[in-house]
C-alpha positions in Angstrom: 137.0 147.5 193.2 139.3 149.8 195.4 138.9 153.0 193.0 134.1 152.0 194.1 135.7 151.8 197.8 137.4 154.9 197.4 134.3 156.8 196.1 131.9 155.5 198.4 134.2 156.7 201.4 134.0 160.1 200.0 130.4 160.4 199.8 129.9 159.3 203.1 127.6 161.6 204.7 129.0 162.9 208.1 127.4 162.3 211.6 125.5 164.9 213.2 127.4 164.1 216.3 130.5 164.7 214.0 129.6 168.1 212.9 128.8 169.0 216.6 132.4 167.7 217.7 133.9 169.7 214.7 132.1 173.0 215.7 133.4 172.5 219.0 137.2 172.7 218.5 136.0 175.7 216.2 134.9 177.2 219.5 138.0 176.1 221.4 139.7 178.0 219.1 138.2 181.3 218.9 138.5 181.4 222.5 142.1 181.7 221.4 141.5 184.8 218.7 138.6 186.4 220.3 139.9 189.0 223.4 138.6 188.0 226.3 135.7 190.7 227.8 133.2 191.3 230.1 130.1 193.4 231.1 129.1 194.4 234.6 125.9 192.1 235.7 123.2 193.4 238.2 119.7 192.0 239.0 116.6 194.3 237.8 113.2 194.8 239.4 111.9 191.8 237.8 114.6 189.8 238.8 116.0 189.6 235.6 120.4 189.3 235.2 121.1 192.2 233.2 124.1 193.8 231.9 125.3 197.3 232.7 126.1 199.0 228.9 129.0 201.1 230.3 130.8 198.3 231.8 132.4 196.7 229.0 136.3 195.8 230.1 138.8 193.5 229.1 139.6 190.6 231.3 142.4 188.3 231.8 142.2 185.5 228.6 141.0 182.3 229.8 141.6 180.0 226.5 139.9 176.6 226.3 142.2 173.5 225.3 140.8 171.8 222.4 141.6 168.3 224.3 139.3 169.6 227.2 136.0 170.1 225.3 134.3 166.9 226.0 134.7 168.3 229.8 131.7 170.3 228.8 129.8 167.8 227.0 128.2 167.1 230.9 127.3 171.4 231.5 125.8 171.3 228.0 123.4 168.0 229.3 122.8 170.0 232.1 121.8 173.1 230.7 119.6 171.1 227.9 117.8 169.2 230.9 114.6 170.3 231.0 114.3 169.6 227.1 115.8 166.4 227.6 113.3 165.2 230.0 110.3 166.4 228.4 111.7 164.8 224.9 112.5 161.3 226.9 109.0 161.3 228.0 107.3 162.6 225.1 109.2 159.9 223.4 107.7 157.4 225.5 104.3 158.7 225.1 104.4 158.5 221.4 105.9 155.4 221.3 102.6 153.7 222.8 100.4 155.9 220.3 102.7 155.0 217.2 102.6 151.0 218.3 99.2 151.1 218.1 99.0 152.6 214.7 96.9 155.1 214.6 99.2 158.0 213.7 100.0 155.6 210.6 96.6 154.6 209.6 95.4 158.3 209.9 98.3 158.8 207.5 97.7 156.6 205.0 93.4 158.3 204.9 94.7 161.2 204.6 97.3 160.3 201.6 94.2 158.5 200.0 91.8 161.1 200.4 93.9 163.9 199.5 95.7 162.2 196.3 97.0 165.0 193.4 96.3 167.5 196.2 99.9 167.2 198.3 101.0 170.8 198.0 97.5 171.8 199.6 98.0 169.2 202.5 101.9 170.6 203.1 100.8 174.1 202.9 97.8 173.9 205.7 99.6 171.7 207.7 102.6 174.5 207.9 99.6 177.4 208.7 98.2 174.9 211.1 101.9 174.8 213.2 102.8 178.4 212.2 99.8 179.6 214.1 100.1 177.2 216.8 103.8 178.4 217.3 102.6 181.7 218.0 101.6 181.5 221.6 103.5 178.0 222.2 107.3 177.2 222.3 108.2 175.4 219.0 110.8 173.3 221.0 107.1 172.0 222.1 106.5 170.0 219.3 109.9 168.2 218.9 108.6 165.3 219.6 106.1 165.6 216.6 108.9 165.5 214.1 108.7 161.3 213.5 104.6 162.0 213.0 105.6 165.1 209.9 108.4 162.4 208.5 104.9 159.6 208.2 102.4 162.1 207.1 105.2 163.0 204.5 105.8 159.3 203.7 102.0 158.7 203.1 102.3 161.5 200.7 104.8 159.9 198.5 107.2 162.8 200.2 110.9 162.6 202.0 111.9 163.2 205.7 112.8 166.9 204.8 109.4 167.3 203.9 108.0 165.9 207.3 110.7 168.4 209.0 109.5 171.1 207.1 106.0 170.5 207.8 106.3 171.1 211.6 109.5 173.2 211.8 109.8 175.8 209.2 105.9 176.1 209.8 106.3 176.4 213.1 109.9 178.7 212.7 107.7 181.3 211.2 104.9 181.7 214.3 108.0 181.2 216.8 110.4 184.1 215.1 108.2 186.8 214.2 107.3 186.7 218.3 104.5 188.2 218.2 102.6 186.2 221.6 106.6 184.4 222.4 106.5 185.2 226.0 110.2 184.0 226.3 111.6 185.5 224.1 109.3 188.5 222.6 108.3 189.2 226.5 111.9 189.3 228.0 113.1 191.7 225.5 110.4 193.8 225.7 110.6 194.1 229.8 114.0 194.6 229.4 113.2 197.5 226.2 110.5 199.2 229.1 107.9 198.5 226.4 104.6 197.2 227.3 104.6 193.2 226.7 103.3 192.2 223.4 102.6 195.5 222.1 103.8 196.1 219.2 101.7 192.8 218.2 99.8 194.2 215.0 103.2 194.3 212.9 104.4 191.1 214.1 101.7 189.5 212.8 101.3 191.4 209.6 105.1 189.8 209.3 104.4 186.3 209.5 102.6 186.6 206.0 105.5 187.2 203.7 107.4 184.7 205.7 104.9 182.1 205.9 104.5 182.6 202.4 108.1 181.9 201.3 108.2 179.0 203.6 105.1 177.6 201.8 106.6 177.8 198.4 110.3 176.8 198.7 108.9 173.5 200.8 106.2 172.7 198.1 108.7 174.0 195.5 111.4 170.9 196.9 108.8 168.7 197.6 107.1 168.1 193.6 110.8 168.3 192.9 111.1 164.8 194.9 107.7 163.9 193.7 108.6 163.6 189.9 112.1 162.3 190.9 112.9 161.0 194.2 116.8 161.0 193.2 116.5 164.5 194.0 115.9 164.4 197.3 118.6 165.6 200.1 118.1 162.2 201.9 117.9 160.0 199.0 120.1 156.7 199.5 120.1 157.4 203.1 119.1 155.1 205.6 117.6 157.4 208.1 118.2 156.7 211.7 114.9 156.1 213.2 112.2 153.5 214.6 110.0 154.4 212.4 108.1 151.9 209.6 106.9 153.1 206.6 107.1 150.0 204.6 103.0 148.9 205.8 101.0 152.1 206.3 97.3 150.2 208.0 93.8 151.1 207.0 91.9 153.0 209.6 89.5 151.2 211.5 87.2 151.2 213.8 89.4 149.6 216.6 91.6 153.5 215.7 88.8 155.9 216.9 88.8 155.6 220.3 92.8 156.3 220.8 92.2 158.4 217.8 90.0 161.1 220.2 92.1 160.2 223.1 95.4 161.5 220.8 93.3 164.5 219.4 92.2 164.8 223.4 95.9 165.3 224.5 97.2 167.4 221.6 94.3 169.4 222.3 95.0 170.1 226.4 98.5 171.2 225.4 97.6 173.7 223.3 95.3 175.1 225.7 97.2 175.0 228.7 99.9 176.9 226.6 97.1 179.4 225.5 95.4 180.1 228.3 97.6 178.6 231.0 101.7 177.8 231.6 102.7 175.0 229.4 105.4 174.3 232.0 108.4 171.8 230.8 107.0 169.9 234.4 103.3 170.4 232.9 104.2 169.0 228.8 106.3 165.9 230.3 103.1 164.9 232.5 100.7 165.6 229.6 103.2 163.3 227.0 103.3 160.7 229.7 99.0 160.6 230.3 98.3 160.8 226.5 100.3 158.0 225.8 99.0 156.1 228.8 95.4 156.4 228.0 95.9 155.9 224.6 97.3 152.4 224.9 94.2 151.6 227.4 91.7 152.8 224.9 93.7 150.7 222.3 93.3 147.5 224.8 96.9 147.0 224.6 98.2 144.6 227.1 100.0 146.4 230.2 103.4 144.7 229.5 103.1 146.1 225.7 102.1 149.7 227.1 105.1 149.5 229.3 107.2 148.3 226.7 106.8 150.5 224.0 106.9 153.5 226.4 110.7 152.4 227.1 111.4 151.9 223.0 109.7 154.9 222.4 111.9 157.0 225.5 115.0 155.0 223.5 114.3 156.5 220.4 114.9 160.2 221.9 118.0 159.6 223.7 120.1 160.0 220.9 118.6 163.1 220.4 119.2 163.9 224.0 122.8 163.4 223.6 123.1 165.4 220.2 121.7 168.2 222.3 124.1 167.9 225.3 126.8 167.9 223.0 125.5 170.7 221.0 125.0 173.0 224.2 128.5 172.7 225.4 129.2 174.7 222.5 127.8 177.6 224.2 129.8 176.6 227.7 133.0 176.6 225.9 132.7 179.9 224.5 131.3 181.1 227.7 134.4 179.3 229.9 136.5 181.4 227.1 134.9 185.1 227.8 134.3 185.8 224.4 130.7 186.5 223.9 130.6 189.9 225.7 133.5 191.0 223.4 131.4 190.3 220.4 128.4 191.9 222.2 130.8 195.2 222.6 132.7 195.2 219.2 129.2 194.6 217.3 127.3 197.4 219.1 130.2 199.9 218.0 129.9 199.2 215.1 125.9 200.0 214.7 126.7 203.8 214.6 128.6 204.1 211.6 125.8 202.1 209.2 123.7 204.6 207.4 120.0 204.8 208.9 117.8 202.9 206.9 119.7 200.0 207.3 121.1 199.7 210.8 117.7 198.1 212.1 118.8 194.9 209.3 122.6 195.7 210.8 120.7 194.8 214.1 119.2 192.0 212.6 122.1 190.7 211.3 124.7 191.3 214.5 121.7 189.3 216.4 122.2 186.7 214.4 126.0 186.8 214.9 125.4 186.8 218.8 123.3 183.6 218.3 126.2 181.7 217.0 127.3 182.1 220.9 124.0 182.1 222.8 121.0 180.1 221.3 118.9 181.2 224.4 116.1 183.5 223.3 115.7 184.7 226.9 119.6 184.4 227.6 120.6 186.5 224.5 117.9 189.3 225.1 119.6 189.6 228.3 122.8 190.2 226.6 122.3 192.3 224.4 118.9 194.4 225.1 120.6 196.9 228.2 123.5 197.4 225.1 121.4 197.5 222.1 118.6 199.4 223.2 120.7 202.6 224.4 122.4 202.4 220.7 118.8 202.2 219.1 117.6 205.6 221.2 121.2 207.3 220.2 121.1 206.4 216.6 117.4 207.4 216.6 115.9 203.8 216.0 112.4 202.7 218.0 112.8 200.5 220.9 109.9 198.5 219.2 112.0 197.8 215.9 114.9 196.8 218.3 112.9 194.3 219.6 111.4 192.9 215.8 115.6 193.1 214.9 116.0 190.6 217.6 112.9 188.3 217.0 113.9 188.2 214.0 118.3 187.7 214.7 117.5 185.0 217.5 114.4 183.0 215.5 115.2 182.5 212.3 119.2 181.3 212.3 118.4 178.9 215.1 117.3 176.4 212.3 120.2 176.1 210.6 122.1 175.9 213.8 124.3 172.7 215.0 123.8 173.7 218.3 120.6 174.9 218.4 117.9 173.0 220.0 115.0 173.2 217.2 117.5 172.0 214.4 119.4 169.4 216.3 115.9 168.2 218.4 114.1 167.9 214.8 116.5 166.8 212.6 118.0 164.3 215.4 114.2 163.2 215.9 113.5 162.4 212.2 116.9 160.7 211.9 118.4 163.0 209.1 121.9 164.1 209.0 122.6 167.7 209.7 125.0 167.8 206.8 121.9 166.9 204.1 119.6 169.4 206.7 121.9 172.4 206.1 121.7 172.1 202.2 118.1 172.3 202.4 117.5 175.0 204.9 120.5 177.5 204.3 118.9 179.1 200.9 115.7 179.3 202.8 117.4 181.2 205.9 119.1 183.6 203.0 115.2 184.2 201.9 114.1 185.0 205.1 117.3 187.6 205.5 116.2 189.2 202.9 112.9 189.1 203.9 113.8 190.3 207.3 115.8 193.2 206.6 113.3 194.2 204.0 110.5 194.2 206.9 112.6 196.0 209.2 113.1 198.9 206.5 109.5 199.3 206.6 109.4 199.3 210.0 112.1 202.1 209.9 110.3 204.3 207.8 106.9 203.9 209.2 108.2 204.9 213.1 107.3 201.6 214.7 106.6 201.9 217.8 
């Protein structure tokens, strides 16, 4: 019996929260290792904080105690805020739309209608969000990530699956940035390169990706299908509200708060398409969908109320993950170490040989995202350095820009302190630790991927 005990202990799967408390002291302690550095900052025309390439010097090391990380556990809430709130709210509006069941009796249709036909469902689903993710944030649908893990569940699929579904589909339209005003925008102001041009390449990009994506998630998924013991969550009680035991009929009392969902969804997508899908704009959309939803349902008020606060509930632990997971970044930051990295990483670029230091690019991008997650806040970084490298070295400004897309998107969903993979995976209730084994051989597909697109992109002048 204490040889069973022993084993069981072993296999006990780690805590997200863990992992993100581990990673810390790992931070703690580079700020040790790493010299400490800094660039010049100045304000540009647009108002953007920029860094002055000729200003790298060495300042005065400023070392974070490993007993003093949980000091930045309140920064890192603070600088996640504005995700926070619109997941707390989404949360809540979801809540009232789950309670009443439609998400789960569309589910179970759509599992009956499409029986023998699951790798079809899982690969338009993942075209569906890839496409959507091209002119909106992906951190927008976060609070979709229960709905993947039930349309996966109808399915006869796991809670990777359901991830997949909305994330990696959604990773691919996010990363290749080819409308990503954030992200693709700011580096391209800060490049002196008209915004968004450069779009026809981009998009050509998202194929091979999206394909990839398609097959390693339909790939794992009949691999759980013929033998659920093969999941990454199998044996796992994942932690989340959700009920998959009793999946309802649809009815006719599900139509009306069927349209009002569709309604909602709808609105989002264009206000973030021909609008600003504001954080302020998605938490009062989350908040009226799931309102009117609950009225069309002819749910009691005190039920509507109720399951608006459950559903909020369910998200805070996500909320917390994320605080924790951004005071990462302030530790590293409070050390003085990221604009050493910056410096060391750009000096290196001129001794690759030509036809691969846009993939070098790629790669040190994905190197500087270990310390800045930001899109916006890493193009800021790193574009006024990068960018006079790329005209030395004889490398388009435009294929600078893809290196970055491409450094920034792709890595953040493997991340433990990256909002899409702790939002998602904290949303759906599955450990990071099972997450990781799943994604990381996709992420070293889409390297290769990557650095095989930006060749091309070498050899064909983009620009």
């Amino acid at each position: 019996m204490q040889e069973q005990g022993k084993v069981k202990k072993k296999l006990a799967v780690p805590h997200s929260l863990a992992i993100i408390v581990v990673v810390m002291l790992l931070a703690a302690a580079l700020t040790y290792i790493i010299p400490a550095g800094s660039y010049d900052r100045t304000v540009n025309e647009a108002g953007q904080t920029v860094v002055d390439p000729n200003s790298f010097h060495y300042v005065e090391a400023s070392p974070v105690n490993p007993l003093s990380i949980f000091n930045y556990v309140y920064t890192g809430l603070d600088n996640a805020r504005s995700i926070i709130f619109v997941l707390l709210a989404a949360g809540g509006g979801l809540g009232i739309i789950l309670d009443t069941g439609v998400f789960q009796a569309a589910a179970g249709t759509l599992s009956r209608r499409t029986k023998g036909k699951e790798s079809l469902v899982v690969a338009v689903l993942m075209t569906v969000f890839c496409l959507l993710c091209v002119p909106i944030n992906l951190n927008t649908f976060i609070p979709f990530a229960p709905l993947g893990v039930l349309i996966a569940a109808s399915l006869g699929l796991d809670a990777v699956v359901g991830v997949s579904i909305i994330m990696l589909g959604g990773a691919v339209g996010f990363s290749c940035g080819a409308m990503n005003l954030s992200n693709t925008g700011t580096a391209q102001q800060l490049a002196e390169l008209d915004i968004f041009s450069g779009m026809a390449y981009r998009l050509f990009c998202m194929v091979p990706f999206l394909i990839v994506t398609i097959l390693y998630v339909v790939w794992y998924a009949k691999k759980v299908k013929n033998d659920p013991t093969k999941s990454y969550v199998y044996g796992i009680k994942l932690d989340n509200n959700l009920d998959i035991s009793n999946i309802p009929e649809f009815t006719k009392a599900h139509i009306l708060p069927a349209v009002a969902t569709v309604a909602g969804i709808g609105y989002i997508i264009y206000v973030a398409i021909f609008g600003s899908l504001t954080n302020q704009a998605s938490t009062a959309i989350f908040i009226y969908m799931g309102f009117i939803v609950g009225i069309v349902a002819r749910m009691p008020v005190n039920k509507i109320c109720r399951s608006f606060v459950n559903g909020a509930k369910g998200m805070c632990s996500t909320a917390m993950l994320l605080g924790f997971a951004y005071a990462i970044s302030a530790i590293l930051n409070a050390g003085n170490v990221m604009d050493t990295v910056v410096y060391a990483l750009a000096s290196v670029l001129s001794v690759v040989p030509n036809i691969l230091q846009a993939p070098a690019m790629f790669f040190m991008h994905i190197i500087v995202n270990l310390f800045v997650t930001s899109g916006s806040g890493q193009a800021a970084i790193t574009m006024p350095i990068f960018i006079p490298v790329a005209d030395l070295v004889g490398m388009t400004r435009q294929t600078a820009v893809l290196a970055f897309n491409f450094g920034d998107g792709f890595c953040n969903f493997i991340l433990p302190h990256a909002a899409a993979t702790m939002g998602f995976v904290g949303a759906a209730g599955i450990p990071f630790s099972r997450w990781f084994k799943f994604a990381v051989k996709l992420f070293a597909i889409w390297c290769v991927i990557g650095s095989l697109l930006l060749i091309v992109a070498t050899m064909i002048g983009y620009a």
